[in-house]
Structure formats: structure tokens, C-alpha cells
N, C-alpha and C positions, 0 to 999 in steps of 0.2 A: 511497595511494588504491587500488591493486590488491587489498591483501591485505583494505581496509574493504569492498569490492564484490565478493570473493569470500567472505570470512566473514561479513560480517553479516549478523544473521538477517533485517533490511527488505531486504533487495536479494532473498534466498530468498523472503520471505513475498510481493513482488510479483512474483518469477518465478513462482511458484507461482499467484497468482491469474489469473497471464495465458496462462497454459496452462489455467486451469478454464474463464476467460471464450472460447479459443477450443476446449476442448472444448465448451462451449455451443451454441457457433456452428455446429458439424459437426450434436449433435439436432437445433437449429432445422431445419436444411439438409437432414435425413435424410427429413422427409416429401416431400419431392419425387421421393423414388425408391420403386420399386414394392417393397410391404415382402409377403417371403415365406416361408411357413411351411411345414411339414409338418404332416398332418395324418392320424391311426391311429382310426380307431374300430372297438368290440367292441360287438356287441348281444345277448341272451338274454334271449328272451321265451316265457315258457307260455302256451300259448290251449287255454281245454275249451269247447270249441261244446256246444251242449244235446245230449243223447242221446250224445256220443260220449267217445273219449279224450283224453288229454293230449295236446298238440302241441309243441314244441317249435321257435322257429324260432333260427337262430345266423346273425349276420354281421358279415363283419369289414369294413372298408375304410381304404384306403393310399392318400395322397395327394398332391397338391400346392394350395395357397392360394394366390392371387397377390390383393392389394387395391392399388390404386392412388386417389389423391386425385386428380380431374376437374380440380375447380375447387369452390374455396371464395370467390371475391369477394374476393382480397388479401390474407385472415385469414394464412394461413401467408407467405406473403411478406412483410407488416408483421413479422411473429414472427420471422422471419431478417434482415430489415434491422434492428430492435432487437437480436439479438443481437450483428451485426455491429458495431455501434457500441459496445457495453457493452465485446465486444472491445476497440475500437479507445478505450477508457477505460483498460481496464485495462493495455494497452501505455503511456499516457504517464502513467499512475499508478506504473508501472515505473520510468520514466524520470525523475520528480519523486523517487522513493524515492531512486536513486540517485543525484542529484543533496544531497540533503537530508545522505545518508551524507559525501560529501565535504564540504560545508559545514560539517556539525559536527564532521570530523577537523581541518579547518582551523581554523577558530573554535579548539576546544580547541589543538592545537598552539601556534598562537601563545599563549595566555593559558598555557602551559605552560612555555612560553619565556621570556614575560614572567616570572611566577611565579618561578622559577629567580633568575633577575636580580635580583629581589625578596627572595628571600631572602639571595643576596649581600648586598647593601644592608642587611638586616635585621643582619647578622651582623657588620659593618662597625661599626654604629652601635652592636651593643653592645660591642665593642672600646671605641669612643671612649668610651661610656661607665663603663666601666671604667678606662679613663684616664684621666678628668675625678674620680671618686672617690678613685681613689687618689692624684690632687693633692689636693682638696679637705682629706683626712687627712694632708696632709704638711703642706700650708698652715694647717691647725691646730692641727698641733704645731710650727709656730711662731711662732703666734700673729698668723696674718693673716688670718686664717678661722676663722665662725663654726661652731657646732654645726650652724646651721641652713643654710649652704652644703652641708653634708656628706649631712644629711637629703634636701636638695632634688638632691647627685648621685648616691644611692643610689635616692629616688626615679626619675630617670629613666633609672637603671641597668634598673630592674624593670621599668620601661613598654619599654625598649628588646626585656628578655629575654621579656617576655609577647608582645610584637609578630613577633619571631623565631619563636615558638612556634605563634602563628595562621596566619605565613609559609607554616612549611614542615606545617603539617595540611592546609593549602590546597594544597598543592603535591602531597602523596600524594592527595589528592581527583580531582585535574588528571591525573595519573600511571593512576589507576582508569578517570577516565571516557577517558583517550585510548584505554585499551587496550580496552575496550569499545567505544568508536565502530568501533575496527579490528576486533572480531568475536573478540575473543581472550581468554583466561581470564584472569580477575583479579589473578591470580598471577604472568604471564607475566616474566622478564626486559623492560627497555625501556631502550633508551638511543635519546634527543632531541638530535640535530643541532639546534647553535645557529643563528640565522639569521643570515648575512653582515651585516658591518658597512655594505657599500654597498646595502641595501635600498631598492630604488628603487620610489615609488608612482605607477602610469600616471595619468597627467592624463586625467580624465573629461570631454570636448571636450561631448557630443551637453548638450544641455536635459534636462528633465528630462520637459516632455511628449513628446520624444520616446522617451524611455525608457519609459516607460510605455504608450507607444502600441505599442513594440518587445516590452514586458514580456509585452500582452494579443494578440501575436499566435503570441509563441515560448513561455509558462510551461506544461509541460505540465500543471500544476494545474490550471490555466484550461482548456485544451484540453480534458482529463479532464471536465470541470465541462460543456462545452460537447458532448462527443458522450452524457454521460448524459443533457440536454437533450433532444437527435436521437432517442436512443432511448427515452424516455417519450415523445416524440410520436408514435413508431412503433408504443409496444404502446397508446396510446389508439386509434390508428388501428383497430388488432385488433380492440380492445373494441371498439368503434364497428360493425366489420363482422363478430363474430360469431351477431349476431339476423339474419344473412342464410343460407338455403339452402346447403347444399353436394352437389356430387355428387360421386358414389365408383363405381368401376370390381371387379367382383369378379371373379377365373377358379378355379374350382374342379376340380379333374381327379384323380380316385380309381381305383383298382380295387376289383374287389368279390368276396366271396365269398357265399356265403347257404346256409344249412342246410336245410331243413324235417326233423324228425322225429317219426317217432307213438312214442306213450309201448306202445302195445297192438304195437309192433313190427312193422306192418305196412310199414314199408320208410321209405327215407329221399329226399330228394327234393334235388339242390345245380346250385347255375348259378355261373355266375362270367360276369364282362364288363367294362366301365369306363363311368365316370362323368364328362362333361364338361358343367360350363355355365358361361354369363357374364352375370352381372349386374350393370345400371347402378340405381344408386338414389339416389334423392334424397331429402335430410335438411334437414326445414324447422321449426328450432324455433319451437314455438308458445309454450311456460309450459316456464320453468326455474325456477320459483319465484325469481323476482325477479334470480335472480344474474348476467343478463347487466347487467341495471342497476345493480347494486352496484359488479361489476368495472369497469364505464363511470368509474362517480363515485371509485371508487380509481386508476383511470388518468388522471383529470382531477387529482386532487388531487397525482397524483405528480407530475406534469406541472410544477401549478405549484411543488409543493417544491422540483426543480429546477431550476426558472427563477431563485425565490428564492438557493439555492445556488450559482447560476451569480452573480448580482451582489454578494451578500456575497463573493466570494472575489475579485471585479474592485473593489471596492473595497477591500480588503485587501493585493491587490497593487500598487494605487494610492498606496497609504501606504505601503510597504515601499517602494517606491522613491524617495518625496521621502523617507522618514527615512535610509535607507542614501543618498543620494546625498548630503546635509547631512554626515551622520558620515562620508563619506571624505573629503567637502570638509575638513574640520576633521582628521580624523587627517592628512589630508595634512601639512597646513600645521603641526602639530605635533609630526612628526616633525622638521623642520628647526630649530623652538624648544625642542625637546629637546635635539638636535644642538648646538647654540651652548649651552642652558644647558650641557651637560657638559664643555665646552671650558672655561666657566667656572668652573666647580665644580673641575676638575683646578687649573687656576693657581692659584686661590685657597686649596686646601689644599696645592698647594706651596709658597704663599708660609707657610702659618699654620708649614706643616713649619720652614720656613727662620725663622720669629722665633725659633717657640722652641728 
């Protein structure tokens, strides 16, 4: 399980989205802090007054921008508590990934295991069958056995060797997908530890609505399902409060340089000084051309698609719990009538050994 949660590429692909969703969450968070620029201006202007010469005026200016966000009515704090959450999806969307990876190393494993054993058995049976033909052909030369004895154990010689053949195509199939679930080239060497003979299966005590009740409080699918929930409610919220006013905080602080020149060369005229102001302003959308109402009704709509999504996946895991807790009910208890058929099965071809 280590080398499937180091190499596989789902365990990357949700690392990876879970460091974008909490880079997300730092933008969101960034406008709370006073955002600062630099700031260079060049100007070169001609002026020809009536009657006279050309003028020339030059100036430069070097600065600093500060803008700060006042207050918006909740708009950006909605927008970080939704990305917060989107995070806090994309962590147990992580942790469902990698839970999923180990799930289907196991699953395969054992059907790999199994597999194996299978083709034993395949392999067996065409032995025996090839021992039942080659009596058959004994037995009809001499003469206690038909032609048609012989047809029907060559027949089932075939069905034995075509069955051996599907065996083990199934078996390299098992062999691909295990070494893929582990993250590893197709090609890789692999050798499968068989599984102990005292394989013991844990008796499942709880109900089964308890399980389920346990399913929809720990599955992080669900969780995942339940903070993208939280944050469609958060950026409706936005929506909601961005047809409201915001105020904004500006500091401006330059220095200056300034030219005057005559073109007729009468001399040249320069100052220099700084520049500082502060300005509060307020911003009241009146007409966006309709788009704060669209984004509204796309954040309603998202809204409820995750609500939807949220109960399709709780009914989902609803059912994956009565049907996995029925199928170990029964592999249990079949593993034990395995157990006694093979006990059976041995004495029995001891004895068939010892007649003939």
C-alpha cells in the first residue's frame, strides 16, 4: 500500500489539487491586506500660446500606491469562507483518493490470489482429463468402450484445455491491473505472497444502520460533497451582496520633477517637490448590464446542484453499505463451507487414488 500511495498517479492528482484549492484560499485572503505598487510617470507636452513660441513642459514622477478595501458588506469574506471550504473538499477528496487506491490494490490482490489457485485447478483438471482419455482408448481396444466414450473424453479434454487458457489470460490481466493500481510500469517484475491458510474473517457485530449512520459521518466522499454544499452557499451569499456599495482607502505619495522649456530659447524653468494624498471613495453599482443578477441565479443554481450531489452520493453510500455488509455476511460463512468442501474433496480423491 505504500508504494500504491506513493506512485499512483490519483494519490498526485489529489495532492496536487489540494495544494491549488489551498493556493486559492491565500488570493481569496490576499484582499484583506493593503495591496502595494510602485508607481513611474513620464509626461512631454508642447504648448504654442497665440502670438508666441513653442513650449515644452517635461515631467517625471516616482512613487508609492497603497489601496486598501474599507469595507465591502461581507462580499470578500463570503469569497474566503467559500474558498476555505472548497479547500477543505479538496483535502478529503484526498483522502477518499487514497483510500479508493488501497481498496482496489486489495480487491485486485486477492482476485489475483484467487486467480492463481484457479489456474491450479485448471491445470489439474486437464491432467485428469487426459487420464480419463487415455483409459477411454485403452478401454477400446479392448473392447469395453465405445468410440463414443472416447469422443465424449477428448471432448472434455478440450473444454478442460480452453478453460486453462481463459485461466491464465485472466490471470496476466490480474498481474497488469495489480501492478497499475501500485503505480508501476506494465512491465514491472511482480511476485504475490500467497495468503495464509489461517485467514481469518472479523465478525461485523454493529447493524447495519449503524453503519451507515458511522458511513455518513466519516466517508470523506460525503464530507467532500458536504463542504462544496457550505461553499455554494458562501459564494451565493457574495452574489447576493455584491449590488451593495463598497468603500476603498487610497495613499498616493510621489516625487516630482517638472521641466518648462521655450522652443525660442529663452531660458528654461524646473521645480521638483512631493506629492501626497489620501483618498476614500465609494463605489455604488448602479447598471452592470444585468450581470450581478445572472451571477445571483448561477449561484442559486449551483447551490442547489450541490445539494442534489450531496444526496445522490448519501444514497449511494447507503447502498454500498447494506450490499458490502450482506457480501461479507456470506463470504464469511463461505469461507468455512469451502474449508470442509476441500477436506472433502481431498479424502475423496484419496480414496478414487486407492480403488484404482
Amino acid at each position: 500500500s505504500d508504494i500504491a500511495l506513493s506512485c499512483h498517479p490519483s494519490t498526485r492528482l489529489a495532492w496536487a489539487q489540494s495544494k491549488a484549492a489551498w493556493a486559492n484560499l491565500g488570493i481569496a485572503d490576499s484582499v484583506f491586506w493593503p495591496q502595494i505598487n510602485g508607481v513611474a510617470n513620464y509626461n512631454d507636452n508642447s504648448l504654442r500660446p497665440h502670438g508666441g513660441g513653442t513650449v515644452h513642459q517635461y515631467s517625471t514622477a516616482v512613487g508609492l500606491s497603497l489601496n486598501f478595501l474599507v469595507w465591502d458588506f461581507g462580499v470578500s469574506w463570503s469569497k474566503a469562507k467559500a474558498a476555505q471550504l472548497q479547500w477543505r473538499a479538496a483535502q478529503f477528496n484526498q483522502s477518499y483518493a487514497m483510500q479508493q487506491v488501497i481498496l482496489q490494490l486489495e480487491q485486485t490482490y486477492y482476485s489475483l490470489v484467487g486467480q492463481k489457485d484457479a489456474v491450479i485447478s485448471n491445470k489439474q483438471s486437464v491432467k485428469e482429463a487426459k487420464a480419463n482419455l487415455d483409459a477411454s482408448n485403452a478401454m477400446r481396444d479392448q473392447g469395453v468402450a465405445t468410440i463414443g466414450d472416447v469422443y465424449q473424453a477428448k471432448s472434455a479434454l478440450l473444454q478442460a484445455e480452453l478453460a486453462l487458457l481463459q485461466a491464465e489470460g485472466t490471470l496476466k490481466i490480474l498481474e497488469g491491473q495489480l501492478l497499475t493500481n501500485l503505480g508501476l510500469p506494465i512491465k514491472a517484475p511482480l511476485n504475490v505472497a500467497a495468503v495464509p491458510d489461517n485467514f481469518q474473517t472479523k465478525p461485523v457485530l454493529e447493524s447495519t444502520e449503524c453503519l451507515m449512520e458511522y458511513a455518513n459521518r466519516h466517508r470523506p466522499d460525503l464530507l467532500a460533497a458536504k463542504a462544496q454544499f457550505e461553499a455554494s452557499e458562501a459564494q451565493l451569499l457574495a452574489a447576493k451582496r455584491q449590488v451593495l456599495p463598497n468603500i476603498q482607502l487610497s495613499v498616493l505619495s510621489q516625487s516630482l520633477y517638472s521641466t518648462n522649456c521655450s522652443a525660442a530659447g529663452s531660458g528654461t524653468d524646473s521645480s521638483t517637490g512631493f506629492s501626497n494624498s489620501i483618498q476614500l471613495s465609494l463605489s455604488v453599482p448602479i447598471f452592470t448590464g444585468f450581470s450581478n443578477t445572472y451571477t445571483i441565479r448561477q449561484a442559486e443554481a449551483l447551490k442547489q446542484e450541490a445539494a442534489a450531489q450531496y444526496d445522490i452520493l448519501a444514497q449511494q453510500i447507503d447502498l454500498q453499505v447494506w450490499q458490502y455488509y450482506f457480501n461479507l455476511q456470506t463470504a464469511a460463512k463461505s469461507i468455512d463451507s469451502s474449508r470442509a468442501l476441500l477436506v472433502s474433496a481431498k479424502q475423496a480423491a484419496e480414496q478414487a487414488y486407492g480403488q484404482y
